[in-house]
N, C-alpha and C positions, 0 to 999 in steps of 0.2 A: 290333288291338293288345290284349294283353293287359293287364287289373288293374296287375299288378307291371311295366309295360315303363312305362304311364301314371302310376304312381305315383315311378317311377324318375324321370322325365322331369319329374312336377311336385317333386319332391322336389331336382335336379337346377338348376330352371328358379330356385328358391327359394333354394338355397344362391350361385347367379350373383348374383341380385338383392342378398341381403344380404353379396355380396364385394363387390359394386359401390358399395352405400352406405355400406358401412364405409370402402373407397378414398376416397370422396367426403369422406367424415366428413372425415378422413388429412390432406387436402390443404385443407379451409376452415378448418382447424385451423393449418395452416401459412400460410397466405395471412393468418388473422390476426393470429398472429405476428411475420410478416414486417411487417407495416402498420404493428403497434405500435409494434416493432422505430425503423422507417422513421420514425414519429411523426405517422403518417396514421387519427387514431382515428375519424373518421367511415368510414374504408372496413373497419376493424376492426370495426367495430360490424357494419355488412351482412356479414363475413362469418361474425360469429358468431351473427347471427340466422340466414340463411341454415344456419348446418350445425344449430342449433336446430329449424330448422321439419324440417329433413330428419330431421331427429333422431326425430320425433315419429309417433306410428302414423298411416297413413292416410288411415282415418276423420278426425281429429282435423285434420288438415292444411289440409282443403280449409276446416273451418270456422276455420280459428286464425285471427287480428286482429291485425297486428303494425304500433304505431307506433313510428315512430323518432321520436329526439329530438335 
C-alpha cells in the first residue's frame, strides 16, 4: 500500500468518524428536545450531557467527571 492509498484511507476512515458523531450529536439533540417537549427533564438532562461528553476531544472524555443532579 502506498503513502497516498493509506493516507486516503486514514483521511477517509476520519471523515466517517466525524459523520458519524456529528449524526449522533443530530439526534441527542432531538431526543432532548423531544423530552423537554414531553416534560421529562431528567431524561433531558442525560441526553444533554450525553451529546456534551460526545461533544468533547477524546483525550478529555475518558477523564471528564459528570454529576447529575
Amino acid at each position: 500500500m502506498t503513502a497516498s492509498a493509506i493516507s486516503t484511507s486514514l483521511s477517509h476512515a476520519t471523515l466517517e468518524k466525524q459523520v458519524d458523531q456529528e449524526a449522533l450529536l443530530l439526534m441527542l439533540s432531538y431526543i432532548e428536545a423531544e423530552c423537554r417537549r414531553l416534560g421529562v427533564l431528567e431524561a433531558a438532562r442525560h441526553a444533554a450531557l450525553a451529546a456534551a461528553v460526545l461533544a468533547e476531544p477524546p483525550q478529555h472524555a475518558v477523564t471528564a467527571t459528570i454529576t447529575l443532579q
